[in-house]
C-alpha positions in Angstrom: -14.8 45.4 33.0 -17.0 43.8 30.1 -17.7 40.3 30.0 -15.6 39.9 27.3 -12.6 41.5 29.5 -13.7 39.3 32.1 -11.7 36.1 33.2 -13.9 32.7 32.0 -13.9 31.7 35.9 -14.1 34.3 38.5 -13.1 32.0 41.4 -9.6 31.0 40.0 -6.2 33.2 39.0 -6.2 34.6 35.6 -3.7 32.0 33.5 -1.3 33.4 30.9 -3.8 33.8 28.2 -6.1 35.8 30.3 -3.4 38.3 31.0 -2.4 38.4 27.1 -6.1 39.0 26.3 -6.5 41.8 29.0 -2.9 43.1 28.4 -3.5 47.1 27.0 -2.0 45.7 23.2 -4.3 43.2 23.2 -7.2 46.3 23.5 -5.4 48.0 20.2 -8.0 48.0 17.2 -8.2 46.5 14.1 -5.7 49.4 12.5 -2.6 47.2 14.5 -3.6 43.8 12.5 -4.0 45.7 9.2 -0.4 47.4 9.1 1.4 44.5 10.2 -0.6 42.6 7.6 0.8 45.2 4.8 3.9 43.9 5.2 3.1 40.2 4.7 5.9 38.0 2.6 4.5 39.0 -0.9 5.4 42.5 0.2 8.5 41.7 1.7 9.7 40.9 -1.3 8.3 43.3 -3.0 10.7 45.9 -0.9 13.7 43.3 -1.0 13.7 43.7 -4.9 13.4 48.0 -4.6 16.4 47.8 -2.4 18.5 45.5 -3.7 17.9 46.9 -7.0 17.8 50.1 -6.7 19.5 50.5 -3.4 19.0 53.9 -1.1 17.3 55.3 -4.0 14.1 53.5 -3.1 13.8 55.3 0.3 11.7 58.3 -0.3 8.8 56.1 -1.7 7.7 55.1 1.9 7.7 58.5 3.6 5.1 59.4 0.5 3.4 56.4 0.8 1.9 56.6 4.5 -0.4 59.7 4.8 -2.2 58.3 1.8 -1.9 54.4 3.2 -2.9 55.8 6.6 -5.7 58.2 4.8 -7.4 55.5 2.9 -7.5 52.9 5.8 -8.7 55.5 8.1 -12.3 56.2 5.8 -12.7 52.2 5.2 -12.3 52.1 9.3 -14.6 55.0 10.0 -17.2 53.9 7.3 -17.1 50.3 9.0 -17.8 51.9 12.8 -19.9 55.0 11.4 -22.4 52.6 9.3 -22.3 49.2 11.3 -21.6 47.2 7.3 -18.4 46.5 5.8 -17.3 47.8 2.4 -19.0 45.3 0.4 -22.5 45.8 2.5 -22.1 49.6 1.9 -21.2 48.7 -2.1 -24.3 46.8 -1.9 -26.4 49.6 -1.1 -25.0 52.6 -2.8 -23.8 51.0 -6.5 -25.5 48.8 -9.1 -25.2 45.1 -8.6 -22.2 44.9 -11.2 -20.2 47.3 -9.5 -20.5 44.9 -6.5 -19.7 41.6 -8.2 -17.0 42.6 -9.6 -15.4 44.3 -7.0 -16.0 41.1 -5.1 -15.0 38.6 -7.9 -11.5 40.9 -8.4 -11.0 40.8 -4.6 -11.6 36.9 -4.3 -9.3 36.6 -7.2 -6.7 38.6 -6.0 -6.6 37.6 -2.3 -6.3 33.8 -3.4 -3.5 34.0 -5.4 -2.1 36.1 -2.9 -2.5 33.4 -0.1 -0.7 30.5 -2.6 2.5 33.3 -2.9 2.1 34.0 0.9 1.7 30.4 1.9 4.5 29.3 -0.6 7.1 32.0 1.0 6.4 30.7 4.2 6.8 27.4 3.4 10.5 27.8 1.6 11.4 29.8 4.9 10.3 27.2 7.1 12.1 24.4 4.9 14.9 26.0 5.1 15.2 26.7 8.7 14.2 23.5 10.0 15.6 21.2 7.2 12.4 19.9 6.1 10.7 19.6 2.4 8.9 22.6 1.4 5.8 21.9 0.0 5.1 19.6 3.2 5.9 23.0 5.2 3.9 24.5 2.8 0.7 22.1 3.3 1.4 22.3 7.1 1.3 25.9 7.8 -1.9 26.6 5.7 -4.4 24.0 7.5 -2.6 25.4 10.8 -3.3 28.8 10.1 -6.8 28.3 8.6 -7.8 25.6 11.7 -6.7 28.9 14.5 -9.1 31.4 11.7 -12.1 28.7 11.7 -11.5 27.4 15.5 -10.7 30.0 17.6 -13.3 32.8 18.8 -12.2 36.1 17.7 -11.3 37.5 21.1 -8.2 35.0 21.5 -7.5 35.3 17.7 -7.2 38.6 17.8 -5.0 38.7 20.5 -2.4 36.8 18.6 -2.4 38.5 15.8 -1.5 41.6 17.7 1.3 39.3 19.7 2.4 38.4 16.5 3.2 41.9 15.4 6.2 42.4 17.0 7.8 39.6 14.7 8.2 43.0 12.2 10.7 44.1 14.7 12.9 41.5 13.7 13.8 44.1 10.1 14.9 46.4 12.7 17.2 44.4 14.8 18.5 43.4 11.2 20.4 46.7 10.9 22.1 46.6 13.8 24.1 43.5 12.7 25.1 45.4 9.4 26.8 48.9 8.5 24.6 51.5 8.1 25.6 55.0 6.7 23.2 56.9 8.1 24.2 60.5 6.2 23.9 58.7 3.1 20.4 57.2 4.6 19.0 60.6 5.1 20.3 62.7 2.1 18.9 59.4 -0.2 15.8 59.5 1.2 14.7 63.2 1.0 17.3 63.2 -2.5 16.9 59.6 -4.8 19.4 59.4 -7.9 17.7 57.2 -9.9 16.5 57.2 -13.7 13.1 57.0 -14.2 12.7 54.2 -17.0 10.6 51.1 -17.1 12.7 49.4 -14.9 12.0 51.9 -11.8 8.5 52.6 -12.9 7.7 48.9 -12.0 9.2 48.5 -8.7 7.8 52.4 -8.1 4.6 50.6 -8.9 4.8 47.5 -7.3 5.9 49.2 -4.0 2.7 51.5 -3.6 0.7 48.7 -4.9 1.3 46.4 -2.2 1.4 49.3 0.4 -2.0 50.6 -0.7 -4.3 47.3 -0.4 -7.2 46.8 -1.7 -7.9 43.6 0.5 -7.1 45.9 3.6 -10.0 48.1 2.8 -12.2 45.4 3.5 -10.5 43.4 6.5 -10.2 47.4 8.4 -14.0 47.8 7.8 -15.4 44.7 8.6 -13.2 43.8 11.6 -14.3 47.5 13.0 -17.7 45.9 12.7 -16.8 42.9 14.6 -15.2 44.7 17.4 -18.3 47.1 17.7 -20.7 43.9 17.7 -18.8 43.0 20.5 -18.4 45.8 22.5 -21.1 48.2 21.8 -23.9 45.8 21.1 -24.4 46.0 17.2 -24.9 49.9 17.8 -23.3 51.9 15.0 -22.0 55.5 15.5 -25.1 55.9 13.3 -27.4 54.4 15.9 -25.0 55.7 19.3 -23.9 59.8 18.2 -22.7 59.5 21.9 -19.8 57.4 21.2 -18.7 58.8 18.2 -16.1 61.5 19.4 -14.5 58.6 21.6 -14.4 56.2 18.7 -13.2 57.9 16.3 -10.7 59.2 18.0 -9.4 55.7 19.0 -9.8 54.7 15.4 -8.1 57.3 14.1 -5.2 56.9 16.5 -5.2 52.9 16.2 -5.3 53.6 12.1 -2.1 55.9 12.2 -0.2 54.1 14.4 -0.6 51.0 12.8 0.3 52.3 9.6 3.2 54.0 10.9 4.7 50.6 11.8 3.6 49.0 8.7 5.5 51.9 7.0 8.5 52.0 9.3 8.9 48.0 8.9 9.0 48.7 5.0 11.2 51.4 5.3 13.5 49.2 7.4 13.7 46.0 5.0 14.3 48.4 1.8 17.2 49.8 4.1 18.5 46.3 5.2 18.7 44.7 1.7 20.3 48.4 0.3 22.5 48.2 2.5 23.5 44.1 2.1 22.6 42.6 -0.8 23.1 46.1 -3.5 26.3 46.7 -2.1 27.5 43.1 -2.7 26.0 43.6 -6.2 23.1 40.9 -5.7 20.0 43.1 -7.1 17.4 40.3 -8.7 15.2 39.3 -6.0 12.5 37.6 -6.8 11.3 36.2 -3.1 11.0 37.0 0.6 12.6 33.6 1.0 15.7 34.5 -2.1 16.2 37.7 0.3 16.3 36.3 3.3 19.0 33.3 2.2 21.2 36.2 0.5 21.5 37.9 3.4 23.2 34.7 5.3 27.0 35.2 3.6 26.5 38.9 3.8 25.5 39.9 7.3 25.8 36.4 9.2 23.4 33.9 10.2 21.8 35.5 12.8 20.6 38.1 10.5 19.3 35.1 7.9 17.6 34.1 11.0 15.7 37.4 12.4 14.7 38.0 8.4 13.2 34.8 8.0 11.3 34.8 11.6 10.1 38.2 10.1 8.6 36.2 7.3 7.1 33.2 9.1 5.7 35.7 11.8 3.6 38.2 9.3 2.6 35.1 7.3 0.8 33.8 10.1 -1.2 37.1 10.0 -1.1 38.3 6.7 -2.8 34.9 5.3 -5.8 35.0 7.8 -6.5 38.6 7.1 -6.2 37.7 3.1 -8.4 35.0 3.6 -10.8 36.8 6.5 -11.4 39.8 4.1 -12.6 37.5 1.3 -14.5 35.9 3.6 -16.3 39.5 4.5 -16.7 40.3 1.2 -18.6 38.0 -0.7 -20.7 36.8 2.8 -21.4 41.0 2.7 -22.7 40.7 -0.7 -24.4 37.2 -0.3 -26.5 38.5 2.2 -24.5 35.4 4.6 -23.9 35.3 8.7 -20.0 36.1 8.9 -17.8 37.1 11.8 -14.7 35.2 13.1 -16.6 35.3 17.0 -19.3 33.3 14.6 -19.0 29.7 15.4 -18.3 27.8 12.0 -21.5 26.0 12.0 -23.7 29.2 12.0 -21.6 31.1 9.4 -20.4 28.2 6.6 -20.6 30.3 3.8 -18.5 32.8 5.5 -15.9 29.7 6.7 -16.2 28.1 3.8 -15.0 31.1 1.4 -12.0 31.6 4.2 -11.2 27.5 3.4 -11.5 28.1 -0.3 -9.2 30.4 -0.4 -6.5 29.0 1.7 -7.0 25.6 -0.2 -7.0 26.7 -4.0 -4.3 29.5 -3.1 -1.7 25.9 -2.0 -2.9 24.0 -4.8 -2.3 26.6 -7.6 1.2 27.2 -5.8 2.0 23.3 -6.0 0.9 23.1 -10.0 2.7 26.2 -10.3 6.0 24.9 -8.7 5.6 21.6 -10.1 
């Protein structure tokens, strides 16, 4: 048993958290964060608006769209382990300076405005379950989640982002509270009907586009550096050949699997608003939260209720790993001490990019919302 496996006092039972942190999910790799993280609220409705649009007939994009999701995380996982640097490190040495900026400066962008949409989703779900205003739900939710990201050590934090995952099983149970016609399921899946006009084109678009992540790249990479500062030392695959069959065949195991789920999940809530909300005839969804509170009339409240749990539960993971990946980015390219198990007063450039980007992501979504 490592140290870090290790309960903090020897002399006393291990309590609840210990046996969470030394639980085998808790020893899954960064590949389980990352996929559930794919699926956070932006996405969700994302594949709300394929299904209830375009019903069954937006099935077949993700069986296409996991060997390449899984194919792509799986190099920016092994390049993190093989080389000991993130993405942005590795930028940094092998392109010219403006390749690297504006990579970073895109990413930054992107993941910010990203946060306000996640932040604001999660916000409107949480208003409406517990009857409160929205934008205080909204202001709530982001200091909590950025006070765990800059308070807690890694270890515990990334033990409950991995609980958290199972809060995508919630799309499943979903479809056992509604009819399902499995035949059709199948034969629209492997057989779409569907004109291919501008309509289609965007939602084929927008579906790969937030499967296929470009602020995964860089959370995969840089938490596969984290882990290996913790467990191995600091020692790359470079520096340690000896580990290298053993690690990458955990990484590539961890990478696939989580992208399965990730994949599944999405699979699961294109299938669950095709089979509710385009039947009924309701096909303009613009929000994880409009979704979620169309599905109430149609399949019952319980179902509103495991759909908007869904959304409150990868919002608490997809916003840190948003926010953690901008953080790895630009402290990669700054030359700045980063790493979640890095207390905050040792890495503030690092901490304070993570803050940043939670902050300005709310207030852009309150002047956007009025």
């Amino acid at each position: 048993m490592s140290p870090i496996d290790a309960p903090s006092d020897p002399g006393r039972p291990p309590s609840l958290w210990d046996r969470l942190c030394n639980h085998p999910l808790a020893r899954i790799g960064p590949g389980l964060i990352t996929g559930v993280a794919d699926d956070d609220p932006s996405g969700i409705a994302t594949y709300s608006q394929a299904g209830a649009q375009f019903g069954l007939n937006m099935l077949w994009t993700m069986p296409l769209a996991f060997p390449l999701m899984a194919a792509v995380q799986l190099m920016c996982a092994r390049i993190g382990r093989v080389t000991g640097k993130g993405l942005a490190a590795n930028i940094k040495v092998f392109f010219p300076t403006w390749v690297l900026r504006g990579v970073v400066f895109l990413l930054v962008v992107a993941n910010t405005l990203n946060i306000g949409a996640d932040v604001a989703a999660m916000g409107d779900i949480a208003g409406v379950l517990v009857g409160a205003n929205r934008h205080l739900m909204t202001v709530l939710l982001a200091v909590g989640t950025l006070a765990m990201e800059v308070f807690i050590p890694y270890r515990q934090y990334a033990s409950y982002l991995k609980w958290l995952a199972f809060s995508l099983l919630a799309y499943a149970a979903v479809l056992f509270l509604v009819h399902v016609p499995w035949q059709e399921v199948a034969l629209r899946t492997m057989l779409p009907r569907f004109r291919l006009d501008a309509a289609a084109a965007t939602v084929v678009v927008g579906v790969f586009g937030t499967t296929i992540s470009p602020y995964l790249f860089f959370w995969q990479s840089s938490e596969e550096v984290e882990d290996m500062r913790m467990s191995f030392g600091g020692r790359s695959l470079l520096a340690d050949p000896a580990s290298a069959p053993s690690e990458l065949r955990r990484i590539r195991w961890d990478t696939w699997s989580g992208m399965l789920y990730s994949d599944v999940t999405a699979y699961f809530i294109i299938l669950a608003t095709a089979v509710t909300l385009n039947v009924a005839g309701v096909t303009d969804i613009q929000t994880a939260t409009q979704a979620a509170s169309a599905l109430r009339p149609l399949a019952g409240e319980f179902a509103f209720l495991l759909f908007a749990l869904g959304i409150l539960g990868v919002g608490l993971i997809g916003v840190p790993v948003l926010a953690g990946s901008a953080g790895f980015a630009l402290s990669e390219a700054m030359g700045w001490k980063w790493g979640l198990e890095v207390k905050a007063r040792d890495a503030r450039g690092y901490y304070g990019v993570i803050t940043a980007a939670i902050l300005v992501g709310v207030a852009l979504t309150a002047m956007c919302s009025g």
